[in-house]
N, C-alpha and C positions, 0 to 999 in steps of 0.2 A: 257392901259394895257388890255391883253385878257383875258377874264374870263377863266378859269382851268376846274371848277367843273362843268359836264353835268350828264343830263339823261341816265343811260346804255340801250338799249334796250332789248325788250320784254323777246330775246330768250336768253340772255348773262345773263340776270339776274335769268331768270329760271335755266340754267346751272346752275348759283353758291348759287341758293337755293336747288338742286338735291343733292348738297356735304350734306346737312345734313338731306336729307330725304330717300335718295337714294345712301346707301352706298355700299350694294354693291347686287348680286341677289336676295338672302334673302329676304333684304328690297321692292324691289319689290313684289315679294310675300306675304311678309307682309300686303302691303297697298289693293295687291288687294282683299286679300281672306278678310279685313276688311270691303272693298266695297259691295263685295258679301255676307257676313253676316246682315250688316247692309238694303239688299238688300230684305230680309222676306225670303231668299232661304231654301229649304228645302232636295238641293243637290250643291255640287258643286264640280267642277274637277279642277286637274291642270295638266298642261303638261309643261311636263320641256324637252330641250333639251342640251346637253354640257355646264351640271351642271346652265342651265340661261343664259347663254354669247349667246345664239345663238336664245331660244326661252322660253320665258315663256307665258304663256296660260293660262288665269284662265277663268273656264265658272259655270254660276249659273241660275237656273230657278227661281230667284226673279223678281221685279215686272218690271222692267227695266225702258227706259226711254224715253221721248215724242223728238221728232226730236227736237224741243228747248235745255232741256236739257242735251242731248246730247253735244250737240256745247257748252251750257256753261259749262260742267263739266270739259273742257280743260282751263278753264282760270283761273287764280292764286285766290285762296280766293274765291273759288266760291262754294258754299257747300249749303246741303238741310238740315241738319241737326242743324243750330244754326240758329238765328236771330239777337237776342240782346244780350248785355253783361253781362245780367243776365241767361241767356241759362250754360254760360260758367261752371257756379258754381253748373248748374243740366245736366251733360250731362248722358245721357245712351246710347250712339250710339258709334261703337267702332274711327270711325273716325269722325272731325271735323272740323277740321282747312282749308281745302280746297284747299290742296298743293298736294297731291299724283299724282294726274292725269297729272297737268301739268308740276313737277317734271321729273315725268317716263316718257314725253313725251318729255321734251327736251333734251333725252340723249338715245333713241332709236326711233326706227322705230315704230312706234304704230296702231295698227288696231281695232275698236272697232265695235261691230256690236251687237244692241240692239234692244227692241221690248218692250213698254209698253204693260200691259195686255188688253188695253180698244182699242187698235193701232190695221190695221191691216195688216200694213206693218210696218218696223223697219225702222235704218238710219245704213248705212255704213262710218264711218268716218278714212279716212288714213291719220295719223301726222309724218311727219320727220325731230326733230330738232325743235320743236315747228309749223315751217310748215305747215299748214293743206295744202294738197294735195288733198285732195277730200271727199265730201259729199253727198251720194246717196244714194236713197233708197233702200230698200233687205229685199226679204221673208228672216225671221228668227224667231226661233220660240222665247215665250215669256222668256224674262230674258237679261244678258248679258254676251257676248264675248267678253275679251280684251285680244288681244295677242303682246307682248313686245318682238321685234327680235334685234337680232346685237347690245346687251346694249350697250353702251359706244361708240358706232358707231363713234362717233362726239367728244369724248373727249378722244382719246388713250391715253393719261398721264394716266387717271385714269384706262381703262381696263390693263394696265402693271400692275395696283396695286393687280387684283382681283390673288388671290392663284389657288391652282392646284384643277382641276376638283372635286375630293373625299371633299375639305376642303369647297367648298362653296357648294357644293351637300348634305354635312354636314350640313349645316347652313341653306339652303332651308327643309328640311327636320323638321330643329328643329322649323322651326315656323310653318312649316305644322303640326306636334304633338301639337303644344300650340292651332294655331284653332280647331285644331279638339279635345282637351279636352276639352276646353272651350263651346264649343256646342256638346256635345252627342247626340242632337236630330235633329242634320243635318247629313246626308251622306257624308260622301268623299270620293274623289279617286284621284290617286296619279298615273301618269303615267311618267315613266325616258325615256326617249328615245326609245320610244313608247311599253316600258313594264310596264306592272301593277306593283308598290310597295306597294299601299295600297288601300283593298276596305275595306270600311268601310259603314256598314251601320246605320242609325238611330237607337241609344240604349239607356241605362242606362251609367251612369258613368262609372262602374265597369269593364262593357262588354267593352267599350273605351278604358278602360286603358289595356286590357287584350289583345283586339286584336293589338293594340300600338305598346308594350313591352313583348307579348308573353305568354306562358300558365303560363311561368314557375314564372311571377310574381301573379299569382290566390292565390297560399297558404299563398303570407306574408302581401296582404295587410290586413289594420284594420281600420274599419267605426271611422271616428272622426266625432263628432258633436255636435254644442252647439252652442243656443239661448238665446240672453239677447234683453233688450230694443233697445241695440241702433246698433249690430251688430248680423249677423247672420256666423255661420262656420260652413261649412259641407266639406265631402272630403272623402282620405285615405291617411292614413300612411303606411312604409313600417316596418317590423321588425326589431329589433335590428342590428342582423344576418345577415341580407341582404343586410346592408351597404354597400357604396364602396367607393373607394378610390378616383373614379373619381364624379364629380362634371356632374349635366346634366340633371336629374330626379327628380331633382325639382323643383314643379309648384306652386308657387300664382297667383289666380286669382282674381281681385276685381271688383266685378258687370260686372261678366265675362269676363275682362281683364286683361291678362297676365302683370305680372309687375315683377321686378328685385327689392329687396330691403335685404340688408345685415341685417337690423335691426330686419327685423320681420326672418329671417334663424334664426340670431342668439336667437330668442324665441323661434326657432323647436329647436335647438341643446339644450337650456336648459332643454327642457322638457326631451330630453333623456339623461340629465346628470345620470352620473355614470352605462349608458346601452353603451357606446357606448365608442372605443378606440379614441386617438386622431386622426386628420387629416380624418376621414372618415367621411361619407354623407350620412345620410337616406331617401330613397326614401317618396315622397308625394306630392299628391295631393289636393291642400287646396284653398278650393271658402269661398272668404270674401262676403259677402251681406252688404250694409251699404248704408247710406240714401248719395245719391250724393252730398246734400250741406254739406256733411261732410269731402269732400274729395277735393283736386284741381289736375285734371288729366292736366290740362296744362301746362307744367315744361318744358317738352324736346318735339324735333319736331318726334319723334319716341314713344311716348307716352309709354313706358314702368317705366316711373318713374312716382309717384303721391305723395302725400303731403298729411296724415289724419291731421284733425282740434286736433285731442289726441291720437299721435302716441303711450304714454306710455299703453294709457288702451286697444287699440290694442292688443299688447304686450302680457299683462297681461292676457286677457280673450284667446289668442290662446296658449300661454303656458298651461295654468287650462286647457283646453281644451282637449290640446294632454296628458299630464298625466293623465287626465279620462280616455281618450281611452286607453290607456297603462295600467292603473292600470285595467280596466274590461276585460281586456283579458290575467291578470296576468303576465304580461312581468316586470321581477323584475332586478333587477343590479346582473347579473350573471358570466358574461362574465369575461374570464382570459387574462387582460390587456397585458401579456406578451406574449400571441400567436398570429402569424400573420393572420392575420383576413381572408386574402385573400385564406389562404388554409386551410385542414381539420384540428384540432389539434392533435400532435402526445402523446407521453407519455412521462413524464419529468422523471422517476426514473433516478438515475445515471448509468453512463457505467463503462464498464471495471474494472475486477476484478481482484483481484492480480494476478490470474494463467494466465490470458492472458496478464499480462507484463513479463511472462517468454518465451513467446512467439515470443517475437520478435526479430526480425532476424538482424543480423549486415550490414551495407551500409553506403557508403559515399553519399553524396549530393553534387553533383557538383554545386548545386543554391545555396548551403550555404558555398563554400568555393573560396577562392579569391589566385590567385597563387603570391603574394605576401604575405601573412603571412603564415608561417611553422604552419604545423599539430603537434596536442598536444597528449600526451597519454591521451587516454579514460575511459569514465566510465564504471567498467564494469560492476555494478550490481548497484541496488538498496540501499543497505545496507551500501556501499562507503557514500553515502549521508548524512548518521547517524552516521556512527562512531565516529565520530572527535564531535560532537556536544559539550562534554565537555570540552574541549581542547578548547585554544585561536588559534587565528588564526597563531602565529609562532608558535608551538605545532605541530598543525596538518601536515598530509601529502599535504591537499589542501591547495597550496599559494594562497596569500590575493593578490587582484589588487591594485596596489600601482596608487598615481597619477601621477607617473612619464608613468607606463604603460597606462593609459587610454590618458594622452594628447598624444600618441605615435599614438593612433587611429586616435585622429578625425583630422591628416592632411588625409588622405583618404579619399574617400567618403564613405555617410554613409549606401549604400545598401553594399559595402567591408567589412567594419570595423566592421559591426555588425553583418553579417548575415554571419561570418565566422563560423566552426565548429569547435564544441573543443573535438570533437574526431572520430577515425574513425567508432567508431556506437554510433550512435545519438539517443536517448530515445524518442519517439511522443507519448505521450496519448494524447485520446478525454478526456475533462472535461465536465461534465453538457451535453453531447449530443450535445456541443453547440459550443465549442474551442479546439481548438487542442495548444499542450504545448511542448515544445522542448529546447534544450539546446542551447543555444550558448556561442562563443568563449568568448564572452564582455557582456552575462550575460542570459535570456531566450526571448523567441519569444512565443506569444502568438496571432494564428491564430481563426480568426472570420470565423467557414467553411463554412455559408449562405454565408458572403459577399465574402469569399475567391472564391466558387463557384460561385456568380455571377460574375465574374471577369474573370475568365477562359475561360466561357462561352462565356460570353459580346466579346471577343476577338473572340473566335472559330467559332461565328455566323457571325461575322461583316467582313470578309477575304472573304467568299465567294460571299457575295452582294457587296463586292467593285469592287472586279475581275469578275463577272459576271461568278462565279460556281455554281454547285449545291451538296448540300451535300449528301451524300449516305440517303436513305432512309431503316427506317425499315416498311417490308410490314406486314400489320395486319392480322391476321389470322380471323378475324370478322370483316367488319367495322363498323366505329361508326356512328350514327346520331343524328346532330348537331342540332338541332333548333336555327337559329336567330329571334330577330325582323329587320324588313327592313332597318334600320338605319346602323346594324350592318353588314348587309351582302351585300349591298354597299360599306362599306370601306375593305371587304374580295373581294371583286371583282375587284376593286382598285388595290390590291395588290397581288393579285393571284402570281403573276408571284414571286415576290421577296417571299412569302413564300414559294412556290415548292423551290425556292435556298437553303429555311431553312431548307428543309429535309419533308415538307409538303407534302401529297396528297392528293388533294381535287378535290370535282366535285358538281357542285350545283343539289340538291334535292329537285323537287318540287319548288316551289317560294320562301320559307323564311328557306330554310334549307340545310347544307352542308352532304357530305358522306366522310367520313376521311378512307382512303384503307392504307396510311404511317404516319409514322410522325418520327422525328429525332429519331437517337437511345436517347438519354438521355432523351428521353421523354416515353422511353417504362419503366411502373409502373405507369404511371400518370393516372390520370382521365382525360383523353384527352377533354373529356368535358367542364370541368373543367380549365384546362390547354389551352384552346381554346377563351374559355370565357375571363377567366382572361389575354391573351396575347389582347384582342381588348381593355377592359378595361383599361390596363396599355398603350396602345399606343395613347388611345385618353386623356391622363390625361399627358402623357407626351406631345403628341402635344398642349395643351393648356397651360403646364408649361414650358416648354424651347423650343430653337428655333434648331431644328436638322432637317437634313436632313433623308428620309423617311427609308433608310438603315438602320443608326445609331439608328434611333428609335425601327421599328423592331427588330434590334439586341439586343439592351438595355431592350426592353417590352418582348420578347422572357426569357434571361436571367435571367431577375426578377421573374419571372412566374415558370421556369424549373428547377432554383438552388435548389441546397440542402435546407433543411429546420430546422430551429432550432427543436432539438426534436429527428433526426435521427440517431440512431447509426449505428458508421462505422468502418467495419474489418480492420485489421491493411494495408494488402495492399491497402485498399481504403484511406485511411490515407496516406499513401506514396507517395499513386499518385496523390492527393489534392497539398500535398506541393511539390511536383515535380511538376506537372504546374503550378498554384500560379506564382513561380519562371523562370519559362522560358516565362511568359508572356510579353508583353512591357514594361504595366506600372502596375507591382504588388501591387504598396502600397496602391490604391483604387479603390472602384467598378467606374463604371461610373459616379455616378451621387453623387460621393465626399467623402463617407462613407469610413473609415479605413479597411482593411482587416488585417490586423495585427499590434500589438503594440509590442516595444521592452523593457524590463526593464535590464537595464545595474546593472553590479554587485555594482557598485558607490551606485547608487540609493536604489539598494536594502540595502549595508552597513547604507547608512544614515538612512533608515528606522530604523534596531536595535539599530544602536548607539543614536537613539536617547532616 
């Protein structure tokens, strides 16, 4: 019988250890810029080309490496950083394991060109496919150069897998921010296809986070800090106020390595209990210090997960922690849970006063009437509704819905049967600022005008990015200027195109800022800023929670952002014209993303209410 079971070779096996090291460009950036840190660099660059798929670049003036180890740094488990098994349980180096180099090397074209400080020539080394192709010497100056071309060269199954330019461009970026928080006293720079996105030079925390993420987060951060025996916590928090809905801003770091851990978030979200609404996220930056053999950083081969020896007292001292910090700069539970976080809050008094229900004007509603059921005489005053209140229901002038009439409905369907009109002028008040109230044939209709208006919108936006129009633009009589961080003005760049369809006019300002000359009519009143801001926010929260296409998204992130807002009173014709689209929409009964825009209560239901 022939034996089955062999040896895979060198390069096949590297392949199928790159599946877990080497997911996708990011990770490569990851491994290197951990090489170059670990490296004593005191700058380092990276250049990216078509979002990584084509070129990534990382270069650092650390200490580099002798023509030796050079050649071994390509071989599986070959590392300068541990020895023994007891290494494992003191590491302080960001990498260890001895798998990045020859990972990234079996799955691109690889070039590395180094220079120890005591050398005074370096080694040129070309790998493809595991491949060494060549090893020469080369004036270069001291430190090293590893540049990564045509990822996935070798394995197209998986480059089909990587996503569209902006989504891994995204992901390159975000671990670009985590190095560079993680060491404020190394320089970086960040160049996209051969444009600066980030100089960064050697600072303070502070200064890091400020040139990161922009001016405009200088006023909310707040110093946390706190030292005990056995751990130490320094950082910033962000304010209450500043929350947001998307997830992304924020940072653990432990003995300067970035980690992923739901346990210890949910110790920042306790601390801000009762400051904060549900589902939102507060900005922070938080460096754990703590003795290595306390910790086990070897769990995953992408080492963003770790293991403390007493996760509970973790815990515990970073929660006390951040409510010091909270409490000494008097941040108290203020905040009115029932306003939307994401825009200004408006004023809750009630609307609409008696004299403006005499006000309004008689109309049929072609949305609310069905040319199978006959038109009823109408109500024509207010006071018809009270009269009879004494009186039973055979008494009165208003008949009582019998069950013989209600099963007569529901053979129809139930946007006909209910949303018919029971007379030919229909009565709409706003309630609370909040809902709009109406009569119907088979009992009242009660519109949600946020969601109803997201809904309208969500349809109005999404027509012309399917069909490849553009919507009329209103021009600004000033325009505005937008400050981004680079992050954010990447994915406006991205998508320039399908926002000018939105009604958008933009033009990049300077490196990290836009100039807004249009913007859709329903957007004139807004805080375009504002309104700008919160459409990126809502698009990258939505691309990480459901899976749409870039149009749909846009349309939906626009939508959410633009709609009316609980809070705003509305003139009777604006009221009109709410439930007149609403209804000529496709699919009325909800906003996009599930939410009811209107509920029906049938006269049935209401009867069972008193008779009970």
């Amino acid at each position: 019988m022939s034996n089955l079971i062999h040896l895979l070779p060198d390069s096949l096996a590297n392949q199928i250890a790159a599946g877990e090291v080497v997911q996708r460009p990011s990770s490569v950036v990851k491994e290197l810029l951990e090489n170059a840190i670990d490296a004593g660099s005191t700058a380092i660059k990276v250049v990216i080309k078509d979002a990584g798929k084509t070129l990534i670049q990382v270069i650092d003036n650390g200490i580099g490496m002798s023509e030796v180890d050079a050649r071994m740094s390509f071989e599986k488990h070959a590392t300068s950083k541990i020895r023994t098994a007891e290494d494992l349980f003191n590491i302080q180096t960001m990498g260890f394991r001895g798998e990045a180099l020859a990972s990234i090397a079996a799955i691109a074209q690889l070039e590395m060109e180094t220079c120890h400080k005591k050398d005074a020539l370096g080694t040129r080394i070309t790998i493809e496919g595991s491949d060494i192709k060549a090893q020469v010497p080369v004036s270069t100056p001291q430190g090293t150069k590893i540049s990564a071309k045509n990822l996935f060269f070798n394995v197209p199954a998986r480059r089909n897998f990587l996503k569209s330019n902006p989504v891994e461009t995204k992901h390159i970026i975000d671990e670009f921010q985590r190095a560079a928080l993680a060491q404020p006293d190394i320089a970086f720079s960040f160049y996209q296809n051969s444009l600066a996105a980030y100089q960064l030079p050697a600072t303070k925390l502070s200064h890091r986070i400020v040139h990161l993420f922009g001016e405009a987060c200088k006023k909310q951060l707040i110093p946390c800090r706190e030292e005990t025996d056995v751990l130490k916590i320094q950082g910033y928090i962000g304010k209450p106020e500043n929350a947001k809905k998307t997830r992304g801003e924020q940072f653990f770091f432990v003995n300067q390595r970035f980690i992923k851990s739901s346990y210890l978030h949910h110790a920042v979200k306790n601390a801000f209990e009762g400051l904060l609404p549900q589902n939102v996220f507060p900005f922070y930056v938080l460096f754990i210090d703590i003795a290595p053999t306390q910790i086990d950083v070897n769990v995953h081969p992408t080492k963003t997960e770790i293991k403390f020896e007493d996760e509970r007292m973790v815990y515990s001292i970073l929660t006390a922690a951040i409510k010091k910090a909270l409490a000494i700069h008097h941040i108290t539970p203020s905040i009115d849970f029932d306003q939307n976080i994401n825009f200004n809050p408006f004023a809750t008094a009630l609307s609409t006063t008696a004299s403006s229900a005499n006000k309004i004007t008689e109309k049929d509603y072609v949305q609310f009437r069905s040319p199978n059921i006959p038109q009823q005489g109408g109500v024509k005053d207010w006071e018809i509704l009270f009269q009879n209140l004494d009186k039973s229901p055979s008494e009165g002038s208003t008949k009582a819905t019998t069950s013989s009439q209600m099963s007569s409905t529901t053979d129809t369907p139930i946007e006909v049967a209910l949303l018919a009109p029971v007379a030919e002028s229909i009565i709409k008040i706003q309630l609370h600022r909040r809902y709009i109230l109406t009569q119907l044939k088979s009992g009242i209709l009660l519109i949600d005008q946020h969601a109803a208006h997201e809904r309208i919108l969500y349809e109005q936006y999404l027509q012309p990015l399917l069909n490849n129009q553009t919507r009329s633009a209103q021009q600004l009589l000033f325009p505005v200027h937008i400050p981004l961080n680079p992050a954010d003005m990447v994915l406006v760049q991205a998508h320039v195109t399908d926002l000018h369809a939105l009604g958008f006019v933009l033009a990049s300002f300077g490196k990290d800022s836009l100039i807004v000359t249009g913007c859709p009519t329903e957007a004139v009143g807004h805080d375009l800023k504002q309104l700008l801001e919160g459409l990126i926010e809502q698009f990258k929260w939505n691309q990480a929670t459901f899976s749409l296409t870039t149009q749909e998204n846009l349309a939906r992130s626009l939508a959410k952002r633009a709609c009316l807002q609980p809070g705003k009173k509305l003139q009777q014709e604006e009221i009109d014209m709410l439930v007149d689209q609403l209804f000529a929409c496709t699919h009325p009964n909800y906003t996009p993303d599930g939410r009811k825009t209107f509920v029906v209560m049938t006269l049935e239901a209401i009867n069972a209410i008193f008779q009970e």
